[in-house]
C-alpha positions as CSV (number, residue, x, y, z in Angstrom):
1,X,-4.1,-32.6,21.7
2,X,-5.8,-33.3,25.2
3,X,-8.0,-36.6,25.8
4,X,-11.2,-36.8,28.1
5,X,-8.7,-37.8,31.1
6,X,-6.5,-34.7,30.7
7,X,-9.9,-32.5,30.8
8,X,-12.1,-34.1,33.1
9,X,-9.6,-36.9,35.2
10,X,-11.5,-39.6,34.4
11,X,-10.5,-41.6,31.2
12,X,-13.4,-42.5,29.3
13,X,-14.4,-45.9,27.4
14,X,-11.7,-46.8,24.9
15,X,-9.1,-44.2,25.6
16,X,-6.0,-44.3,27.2
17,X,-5.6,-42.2,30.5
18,X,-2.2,-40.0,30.0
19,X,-0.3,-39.2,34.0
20,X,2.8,-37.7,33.4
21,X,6.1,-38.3,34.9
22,X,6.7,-36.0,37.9
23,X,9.2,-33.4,36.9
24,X,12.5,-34.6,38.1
25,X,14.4,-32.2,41.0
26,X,17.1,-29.9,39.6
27,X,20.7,-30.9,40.6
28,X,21.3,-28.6,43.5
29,X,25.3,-27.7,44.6
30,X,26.3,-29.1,47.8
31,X,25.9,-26.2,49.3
32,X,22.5,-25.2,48.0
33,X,23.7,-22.2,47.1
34,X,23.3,-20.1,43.4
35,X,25.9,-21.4,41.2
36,X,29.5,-19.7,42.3
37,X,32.0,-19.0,39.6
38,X,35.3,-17.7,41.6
39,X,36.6,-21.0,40.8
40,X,36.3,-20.7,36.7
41,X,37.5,-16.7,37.7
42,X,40.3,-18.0,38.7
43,X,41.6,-20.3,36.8
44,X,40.7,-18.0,33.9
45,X,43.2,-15.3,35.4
46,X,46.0,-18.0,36.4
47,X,45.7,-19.2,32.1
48,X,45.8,-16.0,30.6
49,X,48.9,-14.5,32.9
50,X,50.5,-17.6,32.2
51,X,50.2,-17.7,28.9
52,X,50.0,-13.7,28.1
53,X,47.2,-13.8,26.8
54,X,44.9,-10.6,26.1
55,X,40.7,-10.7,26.8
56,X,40.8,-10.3,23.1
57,X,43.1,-13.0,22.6
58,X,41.2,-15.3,25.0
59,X,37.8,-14.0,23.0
60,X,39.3,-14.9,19.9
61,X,40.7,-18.8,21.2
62,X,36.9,-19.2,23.0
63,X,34.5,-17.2,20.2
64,X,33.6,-15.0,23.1
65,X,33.8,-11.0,22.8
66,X,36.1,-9.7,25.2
67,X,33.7,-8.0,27.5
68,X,32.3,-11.6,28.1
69,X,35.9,-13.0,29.0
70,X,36.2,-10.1,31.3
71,X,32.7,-10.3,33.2
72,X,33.6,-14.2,33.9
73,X,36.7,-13.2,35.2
74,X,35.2,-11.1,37.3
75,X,33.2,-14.0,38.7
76,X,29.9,-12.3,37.1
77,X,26.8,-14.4,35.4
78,X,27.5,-15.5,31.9
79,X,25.5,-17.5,29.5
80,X,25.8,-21.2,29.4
81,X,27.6,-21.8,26.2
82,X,29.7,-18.8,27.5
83,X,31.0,-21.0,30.3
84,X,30.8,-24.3,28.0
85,X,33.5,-22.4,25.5
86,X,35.9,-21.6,28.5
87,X,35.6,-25.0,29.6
88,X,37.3,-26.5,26.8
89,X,39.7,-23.7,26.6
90,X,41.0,-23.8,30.3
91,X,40.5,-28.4,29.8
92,X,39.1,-28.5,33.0
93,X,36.1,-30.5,34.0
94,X,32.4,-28.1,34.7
95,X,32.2,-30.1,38.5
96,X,35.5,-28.8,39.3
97,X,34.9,-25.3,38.0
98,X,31.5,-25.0,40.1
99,X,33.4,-26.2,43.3
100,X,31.4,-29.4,43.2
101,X,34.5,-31.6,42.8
102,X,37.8,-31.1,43.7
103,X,40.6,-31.2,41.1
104,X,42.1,-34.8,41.0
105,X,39.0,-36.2,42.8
């Protein structure tokens, strides 16, 4: 629902002007740069060699299909709770696997 401010920017007699809050600027990597996943590739690769662990096996630990393991090893987009699963599966914290913190930091 919209009041007379909203419409015509003025609030009339006995209503309550609305301003809303001015949209907040998104978190931006220190580079500036799209979002860069060769970290979370990497320590994907280093877990499952050390561990001998399949795609599907990985898949099966993270509720991921294997073809989504695979494309996020190979540093490719995946979805959000994509990365959020292999997160909690590799323990490591989301600034560290998007380069914006170094490990032990």
């Amino acid at each position: 629902m919209t009041t007379a401010s909203e419409t015509s920017g003025a609030a009339l007699p006995g209503t309550t002007e609305i301003t809303r809050p001015e949209p907040s600027a998104p978190r931006e990597l220190p580079s500036g740069a799209p979002v860069d996943l060769k970290i979370l590739a990497i320590a994907m690769r280093i877990a499952r060699e050390r561990d001998a662990l399949s795609a599907a096996e990985v898949g099966d630990r993270t509720g991921l299909s294997p073809q989504t393991i695979q494309r996020a090893e190979r540093g490719q987009l995946i979805e959000l709770r994509a990365f959020v699963a292999i997160r909690l599966w590799l323990r490591i914290d989301s600034d560290v696997l998007l380069g914006i913190r170094e490990l032990g930091s």
